[in-house]
C-alpha positions as CSV (number, residue, x, y, z in Angstrom):
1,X,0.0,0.0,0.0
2,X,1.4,3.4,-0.7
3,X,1.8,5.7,2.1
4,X,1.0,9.6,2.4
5,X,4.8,10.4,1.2
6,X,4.9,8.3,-1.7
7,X,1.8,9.7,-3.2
8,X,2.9,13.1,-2.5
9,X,6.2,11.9,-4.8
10,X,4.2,11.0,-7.5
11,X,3.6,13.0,-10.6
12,X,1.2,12.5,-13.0
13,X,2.6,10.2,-15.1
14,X,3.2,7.5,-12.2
15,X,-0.6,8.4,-11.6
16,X,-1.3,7.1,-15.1
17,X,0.9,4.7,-15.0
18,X,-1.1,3.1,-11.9
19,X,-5.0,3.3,-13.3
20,X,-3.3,2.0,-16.7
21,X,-3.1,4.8,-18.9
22,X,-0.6,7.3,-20.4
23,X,-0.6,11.0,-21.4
24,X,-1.5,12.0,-24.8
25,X,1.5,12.5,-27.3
26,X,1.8,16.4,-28.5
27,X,2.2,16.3,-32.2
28,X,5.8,17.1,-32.2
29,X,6.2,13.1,-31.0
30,X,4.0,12.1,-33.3
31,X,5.8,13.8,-36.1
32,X,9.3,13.2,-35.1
33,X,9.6,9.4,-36.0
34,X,7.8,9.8,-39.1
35,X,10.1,12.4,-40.6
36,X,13.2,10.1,-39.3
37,X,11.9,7.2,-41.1
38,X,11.6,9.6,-44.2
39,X,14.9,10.9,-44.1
40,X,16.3,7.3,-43.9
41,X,14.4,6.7,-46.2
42,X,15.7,9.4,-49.0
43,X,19.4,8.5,-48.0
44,X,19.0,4.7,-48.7
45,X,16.8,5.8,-51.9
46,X,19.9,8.0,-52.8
47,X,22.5,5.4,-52.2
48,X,20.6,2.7,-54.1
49,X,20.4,4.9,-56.8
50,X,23.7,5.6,-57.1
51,X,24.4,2.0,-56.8
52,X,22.3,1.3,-59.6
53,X,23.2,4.5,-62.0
54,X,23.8,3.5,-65.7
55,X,27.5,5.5,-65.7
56,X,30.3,3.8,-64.9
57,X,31.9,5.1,-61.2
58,X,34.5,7.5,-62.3
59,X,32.1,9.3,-64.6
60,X,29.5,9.2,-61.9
61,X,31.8,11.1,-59.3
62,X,32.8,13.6,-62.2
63,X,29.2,14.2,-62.4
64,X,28.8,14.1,-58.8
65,X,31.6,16.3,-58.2
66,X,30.8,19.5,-61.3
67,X,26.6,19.6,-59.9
68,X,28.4,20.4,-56.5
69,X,30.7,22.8,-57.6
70,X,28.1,24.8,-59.9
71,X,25.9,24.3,-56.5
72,X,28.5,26.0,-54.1
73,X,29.2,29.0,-57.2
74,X,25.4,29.4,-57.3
75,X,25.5,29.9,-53.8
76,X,28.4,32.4,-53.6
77,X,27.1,34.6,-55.9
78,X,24.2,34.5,-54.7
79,X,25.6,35.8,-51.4
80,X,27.9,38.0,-52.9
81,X,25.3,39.6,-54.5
82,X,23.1,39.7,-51.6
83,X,26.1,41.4,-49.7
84,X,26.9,43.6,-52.9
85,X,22.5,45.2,-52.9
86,X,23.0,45.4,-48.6
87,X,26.1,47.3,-48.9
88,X,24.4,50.1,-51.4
89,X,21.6,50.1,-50.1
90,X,23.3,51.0,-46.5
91,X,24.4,54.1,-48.6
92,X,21.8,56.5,-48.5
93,X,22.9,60.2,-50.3
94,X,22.6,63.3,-48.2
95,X,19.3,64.8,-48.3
96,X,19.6,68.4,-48.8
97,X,17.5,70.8,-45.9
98,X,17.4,73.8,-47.9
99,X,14.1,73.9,-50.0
């Protein structure tokens, strides 16, 4: 039998836990295995497809290797040029106060 200080210990979990039931999952642990399972998914897609690709291994990294390095320019100039419109647009011209 449980005494005064062990129910006053317990939270509501253990209460659950007692009468045979269990607190309702939020929807962030629902959602969580599901998008694990899809991302294991994608990588074991990816690998068999690259296990399975038509080209010969040394073309397939050549490939491999020029679609990331037009991916990494695309991204540097993108952030060059990002940088490049934030740094004139931090120069506003003098406004003039005689009208």
């Amino acid at each position: 039998m449980l005494s005064l200080k062990d129910i006053k210990k317990l939270d509501r979990d253990d209460v659950l836990e007692l009468i045979g039931l269990e607190s309702r999952r939020g929807p962030v642990e629902q959602l969580a295995p599901v998008l694990g399972a899809f991302a294991a998914g994608l990588l074991v897609g990816a690998g068999l497809g690259l296990l399975f690709a038509q080209k010969p291994g040394d073309q397939l990294r050549g490939d491999l290797r020029q679609r990331l390095q037009s991916g990494q320019d695309a991204l540097s100039n993108a952030i060059n040029s990002s940088r490049g419109e934030a740094s004139t647009s931090q120069q506003v011209p003098p406004v003039s106060r005689t009208a």
